[in-house]
C-alpha positions in Angstrom: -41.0 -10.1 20.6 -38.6 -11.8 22.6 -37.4 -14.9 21.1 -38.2 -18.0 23.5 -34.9 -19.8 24.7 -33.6 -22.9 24.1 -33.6 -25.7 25.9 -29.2 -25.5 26.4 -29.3 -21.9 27.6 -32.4 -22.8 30.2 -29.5 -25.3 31.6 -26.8 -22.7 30.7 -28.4 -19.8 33.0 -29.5 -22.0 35.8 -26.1 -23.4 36.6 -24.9 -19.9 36.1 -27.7 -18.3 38.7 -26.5 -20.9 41.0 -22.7 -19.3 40.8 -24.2 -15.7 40.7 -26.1 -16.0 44.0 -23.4 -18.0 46.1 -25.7 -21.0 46.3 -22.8 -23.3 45.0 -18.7 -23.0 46.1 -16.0 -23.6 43.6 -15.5 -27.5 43.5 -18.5 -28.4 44.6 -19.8 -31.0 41.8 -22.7 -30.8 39.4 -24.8 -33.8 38.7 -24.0 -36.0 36.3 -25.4 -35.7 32.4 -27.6 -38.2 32.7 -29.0 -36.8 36.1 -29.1 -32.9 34.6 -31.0 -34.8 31.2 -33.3 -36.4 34.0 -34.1 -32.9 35.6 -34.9 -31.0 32.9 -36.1 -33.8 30.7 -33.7 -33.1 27.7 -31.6 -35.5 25.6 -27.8 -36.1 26.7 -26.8 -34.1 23.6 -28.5 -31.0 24.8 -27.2 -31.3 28.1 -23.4 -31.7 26.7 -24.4 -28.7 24.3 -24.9 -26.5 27.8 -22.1 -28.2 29.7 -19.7 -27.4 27.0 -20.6 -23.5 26.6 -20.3 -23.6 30.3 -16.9 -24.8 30.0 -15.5 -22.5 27.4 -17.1 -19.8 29.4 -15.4 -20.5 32.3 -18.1 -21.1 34.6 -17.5 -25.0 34.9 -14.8 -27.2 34.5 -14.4 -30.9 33.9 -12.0 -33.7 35.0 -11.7 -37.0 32.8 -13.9 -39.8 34.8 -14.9 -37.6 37.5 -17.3 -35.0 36.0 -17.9 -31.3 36.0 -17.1 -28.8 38.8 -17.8 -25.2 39.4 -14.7 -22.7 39.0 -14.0 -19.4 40.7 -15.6 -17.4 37.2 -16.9 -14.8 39.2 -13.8 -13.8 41.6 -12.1 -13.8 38.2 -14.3 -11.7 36.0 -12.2 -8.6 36.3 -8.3 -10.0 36.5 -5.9 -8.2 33.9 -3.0 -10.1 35.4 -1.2 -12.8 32.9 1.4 -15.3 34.8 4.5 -16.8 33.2 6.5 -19.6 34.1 9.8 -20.6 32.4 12.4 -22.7 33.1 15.0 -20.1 32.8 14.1 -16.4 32.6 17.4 -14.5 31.8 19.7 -17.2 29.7 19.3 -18.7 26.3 16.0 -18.1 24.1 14.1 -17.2 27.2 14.1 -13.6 27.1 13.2 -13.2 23.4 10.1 -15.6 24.2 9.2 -13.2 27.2 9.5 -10.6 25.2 7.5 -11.1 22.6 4.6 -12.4 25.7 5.2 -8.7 27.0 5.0 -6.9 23.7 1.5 -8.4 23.2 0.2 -8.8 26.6 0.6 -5.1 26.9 -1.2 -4.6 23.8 -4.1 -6.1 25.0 -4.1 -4.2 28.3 -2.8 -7.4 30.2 0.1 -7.4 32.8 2.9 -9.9 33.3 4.0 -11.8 36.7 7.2 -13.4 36.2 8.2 -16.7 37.3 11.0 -19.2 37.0 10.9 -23.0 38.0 14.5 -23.1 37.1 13.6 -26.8 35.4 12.9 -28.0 39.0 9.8 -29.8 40.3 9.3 -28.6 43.5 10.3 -25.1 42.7 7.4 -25.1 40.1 5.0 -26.6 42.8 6.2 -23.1 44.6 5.2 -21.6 41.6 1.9 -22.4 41.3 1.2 -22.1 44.5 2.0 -18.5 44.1 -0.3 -17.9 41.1 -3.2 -19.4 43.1 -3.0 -17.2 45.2 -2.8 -14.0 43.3 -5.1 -12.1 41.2 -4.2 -14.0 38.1 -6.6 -14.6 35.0 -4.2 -16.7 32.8 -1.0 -18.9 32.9 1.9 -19.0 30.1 4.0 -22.0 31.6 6.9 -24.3 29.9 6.5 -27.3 32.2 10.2 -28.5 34.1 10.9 -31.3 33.5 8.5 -32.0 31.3 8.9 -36.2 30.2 8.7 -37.1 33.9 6.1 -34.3 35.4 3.4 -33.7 32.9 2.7 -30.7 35.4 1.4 -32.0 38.4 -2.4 -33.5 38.1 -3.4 -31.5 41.4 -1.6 -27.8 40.3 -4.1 -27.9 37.0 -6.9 -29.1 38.7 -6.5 -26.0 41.2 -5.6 -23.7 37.8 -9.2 -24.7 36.5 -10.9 -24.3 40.1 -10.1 -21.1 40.6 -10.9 -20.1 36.7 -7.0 -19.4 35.7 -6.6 -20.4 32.0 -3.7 -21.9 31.1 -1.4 -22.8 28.0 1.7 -24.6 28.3 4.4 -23.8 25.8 7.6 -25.7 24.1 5.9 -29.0 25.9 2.8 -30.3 25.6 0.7 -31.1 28.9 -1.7 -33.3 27.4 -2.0 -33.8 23.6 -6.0 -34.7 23.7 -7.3 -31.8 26.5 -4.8 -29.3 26.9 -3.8 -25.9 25.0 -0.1 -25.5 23.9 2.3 -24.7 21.7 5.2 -26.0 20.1 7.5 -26.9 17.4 7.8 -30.5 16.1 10.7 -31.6 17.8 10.3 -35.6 16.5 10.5 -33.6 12.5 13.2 -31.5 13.5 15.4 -34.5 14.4 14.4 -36.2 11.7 15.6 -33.7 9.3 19.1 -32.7 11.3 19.9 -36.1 11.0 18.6 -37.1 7.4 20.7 -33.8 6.3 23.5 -35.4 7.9 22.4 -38.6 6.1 22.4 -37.1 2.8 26.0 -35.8 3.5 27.4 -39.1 4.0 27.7 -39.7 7.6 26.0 -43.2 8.4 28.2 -43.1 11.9 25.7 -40.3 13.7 26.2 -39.9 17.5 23.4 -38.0 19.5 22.9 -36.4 23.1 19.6 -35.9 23.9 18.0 -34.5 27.1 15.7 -37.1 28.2 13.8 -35.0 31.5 12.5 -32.8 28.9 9.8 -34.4 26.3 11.5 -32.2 23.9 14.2 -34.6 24.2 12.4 -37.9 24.1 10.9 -36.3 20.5 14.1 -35.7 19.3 15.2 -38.7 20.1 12.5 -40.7 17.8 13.2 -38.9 14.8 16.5 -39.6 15.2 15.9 -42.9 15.9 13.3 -42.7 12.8 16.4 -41.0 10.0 18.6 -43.5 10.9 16.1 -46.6 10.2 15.2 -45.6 6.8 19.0 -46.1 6.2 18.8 -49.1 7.5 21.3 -47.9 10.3 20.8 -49.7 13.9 19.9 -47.6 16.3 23.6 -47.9 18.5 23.2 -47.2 22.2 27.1 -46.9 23.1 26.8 -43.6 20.7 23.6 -41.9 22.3 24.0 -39.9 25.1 20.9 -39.4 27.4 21.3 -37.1 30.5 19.1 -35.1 32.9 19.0 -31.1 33.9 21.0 -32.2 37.2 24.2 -33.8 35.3 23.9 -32.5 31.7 27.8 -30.4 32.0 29.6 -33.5 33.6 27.7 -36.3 31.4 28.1 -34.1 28.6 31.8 -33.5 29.0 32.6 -37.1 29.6 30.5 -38.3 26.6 32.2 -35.9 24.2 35.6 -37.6 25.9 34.6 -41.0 25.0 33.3 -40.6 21.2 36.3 -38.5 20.8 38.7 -41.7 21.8 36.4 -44.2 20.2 38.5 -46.1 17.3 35.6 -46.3 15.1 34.6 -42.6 16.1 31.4 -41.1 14.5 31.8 -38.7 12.0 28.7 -36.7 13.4 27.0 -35.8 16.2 23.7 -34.5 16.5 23.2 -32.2 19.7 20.2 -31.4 21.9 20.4 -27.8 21.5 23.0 -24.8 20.4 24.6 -24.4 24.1 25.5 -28.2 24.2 27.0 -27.7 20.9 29.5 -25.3 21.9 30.2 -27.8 24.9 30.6 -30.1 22.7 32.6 -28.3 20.2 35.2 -26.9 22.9 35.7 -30.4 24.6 36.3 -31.5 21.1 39.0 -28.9 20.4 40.7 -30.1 23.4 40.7 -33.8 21.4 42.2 -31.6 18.5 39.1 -32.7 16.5 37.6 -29.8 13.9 34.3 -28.7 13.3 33.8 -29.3 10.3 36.6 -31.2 8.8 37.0 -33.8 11.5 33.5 -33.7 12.8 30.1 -32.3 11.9 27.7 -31.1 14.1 24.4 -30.1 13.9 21.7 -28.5 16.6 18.6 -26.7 17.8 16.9 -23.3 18.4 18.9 -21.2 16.3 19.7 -19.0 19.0 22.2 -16.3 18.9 24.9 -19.3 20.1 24.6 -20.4 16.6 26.6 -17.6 15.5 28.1 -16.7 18.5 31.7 -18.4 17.2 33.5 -18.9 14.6 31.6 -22.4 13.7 28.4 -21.1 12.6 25.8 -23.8 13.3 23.1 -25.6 10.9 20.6 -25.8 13.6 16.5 -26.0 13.7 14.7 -22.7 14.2 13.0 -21.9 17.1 10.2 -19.0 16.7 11.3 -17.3 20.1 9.8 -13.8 20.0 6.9 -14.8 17.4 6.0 -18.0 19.9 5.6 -15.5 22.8 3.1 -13.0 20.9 1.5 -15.8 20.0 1.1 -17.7 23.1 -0.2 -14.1 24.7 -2.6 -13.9 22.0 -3.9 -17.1 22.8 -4.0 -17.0 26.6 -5.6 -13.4 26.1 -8.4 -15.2 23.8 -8.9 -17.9 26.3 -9.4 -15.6 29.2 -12.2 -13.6 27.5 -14.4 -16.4 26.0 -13.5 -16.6 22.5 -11.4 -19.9 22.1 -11.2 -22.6 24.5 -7.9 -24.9 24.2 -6.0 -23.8 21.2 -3.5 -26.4 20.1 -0.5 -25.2 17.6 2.7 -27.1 16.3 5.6 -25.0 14.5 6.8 -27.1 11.9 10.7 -27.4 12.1 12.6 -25.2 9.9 16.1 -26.4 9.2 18.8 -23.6 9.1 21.9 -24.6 7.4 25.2 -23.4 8.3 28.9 -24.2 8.5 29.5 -27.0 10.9 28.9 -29.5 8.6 31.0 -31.2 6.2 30.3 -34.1 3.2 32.3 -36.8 3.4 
C-alpha cells in the first residue's frame, strides 16, 4: 500500500509540476511563506521544510529579504560541464590547484572549461558572462579581487537562476550563505609572526595585499601576534599594496625598511614570490637572509625552495584543495550536499630564512 504523502512533499511536487509543465519561467517569484502556509493550510515550519528541499534540489533559489525564485533545474538536468575561474591559470600554485580539480572532475565523468580573470573585475564580469551562457552545471571560482568585489551581487544571482552551483575557493564569498574553501589565513599570520616572536624579533615589518581578503586576514593575525607582545601595531613598517602596483610598491618598500636607522629585523611577506622580491631588492642593500634579516611567507610553493634561501612559509594544500573543491562542486550538482563550507587550518613549514637573535 502506498504510503500517503506528507504535507512538505504535496508543497514539494506542486512547485515542481509547475517547473515541469513550463507554467512558471526561471525568476519568476513564488509566494511568500506565509502566503504558500495560507494556501495549503500548513504551519510556516512545514512550508520552510519544502522550501528548503527545494533549494538543495535545485529547483528554487532564494535571495536574502527578497524571497524564493525558480531556477533553470530543468535546462540543467543533464550538464556534465564544470567551470573554473582563477586569477592566474599558468603561474604560481595555480596549476597544481587545477590539477588536482581535473584529476577528480574526470573521475566523476565531469569536464573542465577554463577561465582566468587575471585578478581583474571586469574581466571576471566577462567571465561569467561566459559561463551563463554555456552548458555549465557547476562553478569552481577564486573571486579577483576579492576584499573589494565579494563577486558581484548580480553574477551570483544569475549563477543560481539558471541552476549553476557554485563554490568559491581561497576567498570566501559570504561566510553565512555561501560554499567555499580555504585555509585560515588570520591563524597562519598569526603563527609566521609569533614564530618570529619566539625567535626574538619584536621589530617585525609586513607587506600585505590588501585587494585580496586573504590579505586583510593576514593582516589581523599579524596585527593579533604582535599585541600579545604588547608590540604597537607601527604603520610606517606595513606595507599595503594592490594587484595593479604590488612590483613598484613592493620594490620601493623593501628600499625604505632597508635604509631605515632603526631597521626591522624581520619582515613578514604576503606570499613566496614577494619574498624573493623582497629578498633580491635586499641583496642589492647587501642585507642577508638570514643573518641580517629573517623572512618568513606563504603557500609553500615550489618558490620556497627554488633558491638558495629556503623559506619557512605556511602551507597551502594546492593539488589536495582542487580534488576537493571538485568533489564538492560534483556533490552540489547532483543533490547530495547543499553549501559545504571548509577551512584548512594553517600549517607552518619551517625552513632556513630565519635567524634567532
Amino acid at each position: 500500500m502506498k504510503e500517503a504523502e506528507t504535507k512538505h512533499e504535496i508543497i514539494e511536487k506542486h512547485y515542481i509540476s509547475l517547473i515541469e509543465e513550463n507554467k512558471v519561467s526561471a525568476g519568476d517569484q513564488l509566494p511568500s511563506e506565509n502566503e504558500i502556509a495560507s494556501i495549503f493550510n500548513v504551519s510556516r515550519h512545514t512550508v520552510r521544510q519544502a522550501l528548503n528541499y527545494l533549494v538543495q534540489e535545485g529547483w528554487i533559489y532564494k535571495e536574502r529579504g527578497k524571497g524564493s525564485f525558480y531556477s533553470n533545474k530543468k535546462k540543467n538536468q543533464t550538464k556534465k560541464n564544470v567551470a573554473v575561474m582563477t586569477t592566474y591559470i599558468s603561474d604560481y600554485i595555480f596549476p597544481r590547484i587545477i590539477s588536482g580539480i581535473e584529476e577528480e572532475l574526470r573521475k566523476k565523468g565531469y569536464n573542465l572549461l577554463l577561465f582566468s580573470s587575471n585578478n581583474d573585475i571586469e574581466s571576471e564580469k566577462k567571465c561569467f558572462e561566459n559561463i551563463i551562457n554555456q552548458d555549465i552545471a557547476g562553478l569552481i571560482v577564486e573571486p579577483a579581487q576579492s576584499s573589494i568585489n565579494n563577486l558581484h551581487h548580480e553574477s551570483i544571482k544569475n549563477l543560481e537562476k539558471n541552476n549553476i552551483k557554485y563554490i568559491a575557493i581561497n576567498a570566501n564569498c559570504d561566510e553565512e550563505n555561501s560554499a567555499y574553501i580555504v585555509v585560515d589565513d588570520e591563524e597562519g599570520s598569526y603563527k609566521l609572526t609569533h614564530y618570529l616572536l619566539e625567535l626574538g624579533h619584536r621589530n617585525i615589518a609586513a607587506l600585505f595585499k590588501v585587494d585580496d581578503i586573504q590579505g586583510e586576514k593576514r593582516r589581523a593575525g599579524y596585527i593579533k601576534a604582535i599585541k600579545e607582545y604588547n608590540i604597537n601595531f607601527e604603520k610606517s613598517i606595513v606595507g599595503e599594496y594592490i594587484t595593479d602596483n604590488q612590483e613598484m610598491y613592493v620594490d620601493q618598500f623593501t628600499k625604505k625598511i632597508a635604509k631605515m636607522k632603526n631597521r626591522p629585523t624581520a619582515i613578514l611577506c604576503y606570499n613566496d614570490k614577494i619574498a624573493l622580491r623582497v629578498i633580491d631588492n635586499l641583496r642589492k642593500e647587501n642585507i642577508t637572509i638570514p643573518d641580517d634579516m629573517s623572512i618568513v611567507s606563504f603557500d609553500d610553493s615550489y618558490l620556497a625552495v627554488s633558491s638558495n634561501i629556503k623559506l619557512t612559509t605556511i602551507k597551502h594544500p594546492k593539488q589536495e584543495m582542487g580534488i576537493r573543491a571538485a568533489k564538492c562542486i560534483v556533490d552540489m550538482i547532483e543533490g547530495r550536499i547543499d553549501k559545504p563550507q571548509f577551512v584548512y587550518p594553517a600549517e607552518l613549514i619551517v625552513r632556513g630564512s630565519c635567524k634567532r637573535i
